[in-house]
C-alpha positions in Angstrom: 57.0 114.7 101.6 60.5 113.5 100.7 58.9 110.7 99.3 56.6 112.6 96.7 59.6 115.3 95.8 61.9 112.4 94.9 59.1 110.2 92.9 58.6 113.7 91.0 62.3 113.9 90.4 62.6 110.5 89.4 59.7 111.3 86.4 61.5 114.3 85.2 65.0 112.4 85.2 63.3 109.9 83.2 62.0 112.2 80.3 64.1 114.3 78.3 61.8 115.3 75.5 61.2 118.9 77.2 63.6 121.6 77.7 65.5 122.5 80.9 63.1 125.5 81.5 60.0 123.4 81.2 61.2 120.9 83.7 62.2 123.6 86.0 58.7 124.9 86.2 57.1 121.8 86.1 59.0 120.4 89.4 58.4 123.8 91.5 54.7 123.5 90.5 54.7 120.2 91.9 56.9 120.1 94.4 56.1 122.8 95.8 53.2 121.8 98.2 55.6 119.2 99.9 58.1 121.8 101.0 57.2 123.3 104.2 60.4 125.7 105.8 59.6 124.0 108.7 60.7 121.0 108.5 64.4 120.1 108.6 66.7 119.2 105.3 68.1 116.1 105.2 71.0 116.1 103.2 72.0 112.3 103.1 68.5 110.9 102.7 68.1 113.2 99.4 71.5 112.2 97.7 69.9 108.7 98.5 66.4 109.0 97.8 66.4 111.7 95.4 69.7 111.6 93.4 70.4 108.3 93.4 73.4 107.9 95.5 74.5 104.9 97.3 74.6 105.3 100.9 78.5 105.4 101.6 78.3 107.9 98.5 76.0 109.9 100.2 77.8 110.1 103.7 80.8 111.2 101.5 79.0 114.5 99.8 76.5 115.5 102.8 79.6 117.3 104.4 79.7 119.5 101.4 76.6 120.5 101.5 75.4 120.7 105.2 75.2 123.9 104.6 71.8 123.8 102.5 68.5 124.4 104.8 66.1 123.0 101.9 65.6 120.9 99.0 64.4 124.3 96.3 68.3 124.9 94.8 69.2 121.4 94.6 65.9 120.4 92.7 66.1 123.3 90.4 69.7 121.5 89.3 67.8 118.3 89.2 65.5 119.4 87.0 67.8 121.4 84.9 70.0 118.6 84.4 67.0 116.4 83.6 66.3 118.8 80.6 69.8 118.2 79.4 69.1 114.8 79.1 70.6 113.2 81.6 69.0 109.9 83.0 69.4 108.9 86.2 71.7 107.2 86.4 74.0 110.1 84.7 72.9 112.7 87.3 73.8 110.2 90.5 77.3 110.0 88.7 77.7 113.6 88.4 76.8 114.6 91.6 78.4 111.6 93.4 81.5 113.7 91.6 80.7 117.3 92.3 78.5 117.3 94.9 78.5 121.2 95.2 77.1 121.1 91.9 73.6 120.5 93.7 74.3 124.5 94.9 74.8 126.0 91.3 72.6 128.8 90.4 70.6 127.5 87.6 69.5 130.8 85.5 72.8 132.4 86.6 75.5 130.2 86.2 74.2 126.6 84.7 71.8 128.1 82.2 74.8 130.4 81.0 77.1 128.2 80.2 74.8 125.4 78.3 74.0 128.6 76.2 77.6 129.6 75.6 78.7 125.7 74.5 75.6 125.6 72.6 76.7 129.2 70.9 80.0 127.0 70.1 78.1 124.0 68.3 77.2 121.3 70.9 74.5 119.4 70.6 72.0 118.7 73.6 73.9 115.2 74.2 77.2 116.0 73.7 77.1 119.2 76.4 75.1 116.3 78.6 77.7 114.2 78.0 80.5 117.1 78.9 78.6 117.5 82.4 79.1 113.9 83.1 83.1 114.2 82.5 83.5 117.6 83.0 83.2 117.6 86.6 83.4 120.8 89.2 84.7 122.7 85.9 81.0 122.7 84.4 80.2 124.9 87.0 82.5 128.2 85.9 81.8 129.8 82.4 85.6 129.7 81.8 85.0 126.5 80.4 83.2 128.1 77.2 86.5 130.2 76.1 88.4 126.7 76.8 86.6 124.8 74.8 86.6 127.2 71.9 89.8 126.8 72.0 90.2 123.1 72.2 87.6 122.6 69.4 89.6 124.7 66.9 92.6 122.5 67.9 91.1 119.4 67.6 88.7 120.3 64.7 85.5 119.1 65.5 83.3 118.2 68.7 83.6 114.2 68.6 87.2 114.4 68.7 87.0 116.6 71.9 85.0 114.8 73.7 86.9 111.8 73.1 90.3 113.6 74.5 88.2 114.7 77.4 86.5 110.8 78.0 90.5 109.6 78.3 92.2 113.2 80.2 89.4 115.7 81.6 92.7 116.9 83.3 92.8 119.3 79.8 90.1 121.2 81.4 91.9 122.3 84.1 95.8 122.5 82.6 96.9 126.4 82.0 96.3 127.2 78.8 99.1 130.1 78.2 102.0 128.8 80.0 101.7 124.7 79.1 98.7 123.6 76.3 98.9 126.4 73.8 103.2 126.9 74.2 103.1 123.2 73.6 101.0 122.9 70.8 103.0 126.3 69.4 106.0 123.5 69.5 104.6 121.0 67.4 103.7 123.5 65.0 107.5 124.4 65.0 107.9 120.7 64.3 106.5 121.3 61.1 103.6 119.1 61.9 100.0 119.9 60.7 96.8 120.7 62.3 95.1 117.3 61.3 98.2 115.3 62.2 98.5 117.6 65.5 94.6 116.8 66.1 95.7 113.1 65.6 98.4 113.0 68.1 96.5 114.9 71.2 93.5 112.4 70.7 96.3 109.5 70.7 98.2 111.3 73.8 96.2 114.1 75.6 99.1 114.3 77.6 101.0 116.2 74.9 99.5 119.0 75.8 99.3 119.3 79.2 103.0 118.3 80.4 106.0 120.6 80.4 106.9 121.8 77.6 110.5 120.3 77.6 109.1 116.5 78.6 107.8 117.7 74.6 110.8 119.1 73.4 112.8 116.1 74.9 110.4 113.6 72.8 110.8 115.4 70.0 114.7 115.0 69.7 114.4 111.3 70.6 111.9 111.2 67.7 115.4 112.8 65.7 118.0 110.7 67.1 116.0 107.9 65.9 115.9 109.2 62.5 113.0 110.5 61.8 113.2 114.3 61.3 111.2 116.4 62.6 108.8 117.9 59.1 108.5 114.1 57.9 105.1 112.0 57.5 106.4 109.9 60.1 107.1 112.1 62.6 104.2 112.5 64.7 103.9 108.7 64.6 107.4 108.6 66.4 106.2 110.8 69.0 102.8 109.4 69.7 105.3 105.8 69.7 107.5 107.7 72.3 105.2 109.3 74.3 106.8 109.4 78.0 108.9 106.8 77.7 112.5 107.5 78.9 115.8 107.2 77.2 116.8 103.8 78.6 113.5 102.4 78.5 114.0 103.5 74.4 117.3 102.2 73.9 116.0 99.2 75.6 113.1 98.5 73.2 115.6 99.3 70.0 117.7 96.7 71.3 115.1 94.1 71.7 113.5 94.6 68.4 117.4 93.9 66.9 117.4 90.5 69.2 114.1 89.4 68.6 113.9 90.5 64.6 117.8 89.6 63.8 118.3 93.4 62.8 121.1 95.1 62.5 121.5 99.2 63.2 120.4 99.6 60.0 117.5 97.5 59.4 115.7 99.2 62.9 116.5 102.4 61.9 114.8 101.5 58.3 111.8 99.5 60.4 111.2 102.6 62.8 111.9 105.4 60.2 108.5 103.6 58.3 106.5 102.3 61.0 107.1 103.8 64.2 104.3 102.0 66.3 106.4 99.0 66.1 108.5 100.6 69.3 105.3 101.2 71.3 104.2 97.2 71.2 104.6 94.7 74.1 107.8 92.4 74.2 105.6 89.6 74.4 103.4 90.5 71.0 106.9 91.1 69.2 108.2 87.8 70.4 105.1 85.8 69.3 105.3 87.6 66.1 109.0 87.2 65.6 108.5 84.0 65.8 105.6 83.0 63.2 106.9 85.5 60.5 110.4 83.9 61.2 110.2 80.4 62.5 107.2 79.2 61.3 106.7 81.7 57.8 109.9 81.9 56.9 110.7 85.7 56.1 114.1 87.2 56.1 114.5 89.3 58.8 115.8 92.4 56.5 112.6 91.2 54.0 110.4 92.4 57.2 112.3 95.3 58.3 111.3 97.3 54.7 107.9 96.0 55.8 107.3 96.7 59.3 103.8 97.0 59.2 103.8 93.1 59.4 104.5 93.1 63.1 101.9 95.7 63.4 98.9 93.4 61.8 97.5 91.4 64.2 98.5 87.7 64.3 95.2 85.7 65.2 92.9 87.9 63.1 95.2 88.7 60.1 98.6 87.2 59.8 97.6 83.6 60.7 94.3 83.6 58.7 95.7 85.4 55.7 98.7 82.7 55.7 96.8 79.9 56.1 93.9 80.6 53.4 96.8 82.2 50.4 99.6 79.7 51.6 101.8 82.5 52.3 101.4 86.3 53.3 103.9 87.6 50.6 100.9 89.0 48.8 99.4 90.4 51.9 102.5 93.0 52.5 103.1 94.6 48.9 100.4 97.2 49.7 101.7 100.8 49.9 103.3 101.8 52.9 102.6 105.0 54.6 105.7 107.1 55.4 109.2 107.3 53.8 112.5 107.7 55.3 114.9 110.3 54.2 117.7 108.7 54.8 119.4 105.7 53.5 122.2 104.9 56.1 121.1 104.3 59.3 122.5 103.8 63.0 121.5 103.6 66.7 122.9 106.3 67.8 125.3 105.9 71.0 122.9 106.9 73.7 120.5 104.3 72.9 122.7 101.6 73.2 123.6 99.3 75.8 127.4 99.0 76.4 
């Protein structure tokens, strides 16, 4: 009887041409002659058979639900989820993560909430793909007013989903006392809601730390000389995100070592390109060493173009040297962002002494 309940599951998790209501009835109608209240539920053969869990998975989640006495709640999910559009495969992920999910009222909890994310836009795929990263928060209808608000920050539903595929954590951060205060302060940074939108993608994390881990970026972002209302500023912070002060002031003091720089040359490097502080030692090295060594820039030459570091060297730098003898005509293009200031120095706390 297991047997035939699960090879009816396994055909509606296949198909996903029909909506969640039509697979609903479809698998009581047929399941429901092998369901007899008489005979006992077991929980760990189901998430095996039926769902699609390994074994150890399974002995994990059974706990969680020992409390179920048949299979008719947990098939109705099934079958709900299989009119998402979920494959298999998707639904033994999701419950392997939220087991409890197997005891959600369809009609008055799951059915809600696709209608309410639907009411905001989603398409099918994208609200099955929100169950599959969305975890236990799927399950409460708060999630609607939270992502309303997320998609007007963010400004469309791809972008969301993205921040969500790198930090689901957004779903469950306060929203009044740490994301909206925090994205309040970059507002009050002058920066705008597409450049905003860019940064969270970029570092999801801006929104859901406390708000002075922000505030202390921000005036790093300054004391490097970028202020705060430029192009360039956002760029600093998504460059700065989370690193500490010494781990700052050692980076500035590397790229002066490894790019012959003085004060004023990193300062005019980092107010144009500030992605150059968030690359690896070793990438700045190697690239130090063919712009300098083996192409034969100036260091100051590179600091007014420090975009060149940022290129990478195997599929641009090298290839572009080798097939125009030279990459001087590669870095006239415009460069994004301008500094405000022409004097420029490390200040004192990012030094080493």
């Amino acid at each position: 009887m297991l047997r035939q309940r699960g090879r009816v599951l396994t055909q509606l998790l296949s198909s996903s041409s029909a909506s969640p209501v039509s697979h609903l009835r479809r698998l009581l109608s047929a399941a429901a002659p092998a369901i007899s209240p008489s005979i006992g539920f077991a929980v760990e053969d189901y998430l095996v058979r039926t769902c699609g869990l390994t074994r150890p998975q399974a002995a994990k989640a059974s706990p969680k639900l020992s409390h179920l006495k048949s299979p008719a709640k947990p098939d109705a999910v099934l079958a709900f989820l299989a009119g998402l559009g979920l494959s298999a495969a998707d639904v033994a992920a999701v419950v392997a993560k939220d087991p409890l999910l197997l005891c959600a009222k369809v009609e008055k909890t799951l059915a809600p909430v696709v209608d309410g994310l639907t009411g905001l836009g989603l398409s099918r795929p994208q609200i099955a793909h929100l169950v599959s990263v969305a975890g236990e928060k799927f399950r409460c209808r708060a999630i609607i007013d939270r992502l309303h608000y997320y998609l007007a920050l963010f400004g469309s539903s791809g972008k969301l989903l993205r921040v969500l595929d790198r930090s689901p954590y957004i779903l469950s951060s306060n929203l009044e006392r740490v994301v909206k205060p925090n994205a309040v302060f970059l507002r009050e940074c002058r920066i705008g809601a597409c450049d905003i939108a860019k940064l969270c993608v970029a570092q999801p994390r801006m929104l859901t730390s406390n708000v002075e881990r922000v505030r202390a970026m921000a005036a790093s972002a300054e004391g490097l000389g970028v202020p705060r209302g430029s192009r360039m500023f956002w760029r600093m912070l998504n460059a700065l995100a989370f690193l500490r002060e010494k781990d700052i002031a050692a980076k500035v003091e590397y790229l002066k070592d490894t790019f012959r720089w003085s004060d004023a040359e990193v300062g005019i490097a980092l107010c144009k390109a500030p992605m150059v502080l968030a690359l690896s030692k070793d990438l700045l090295q190697r690239k130090s060493e063919f712009l300098i060594s083996e192409v034969g820039l100036e260091p100051a030459y590179i600091a007014h173009r420090p975009t060149l570091p940022t290129y990478s060297l195997e599929g641009r730098l090298r290839p572009r040297h080798a097939a125009r003898g030279g990459i001087h005509g590669e870095v006239h293009m415009p460069l994004q962002g301008s500094c405000t200031t022409t004097r420029w120095e490390v200040p004192a706390r990012f030094r080493f002494t």
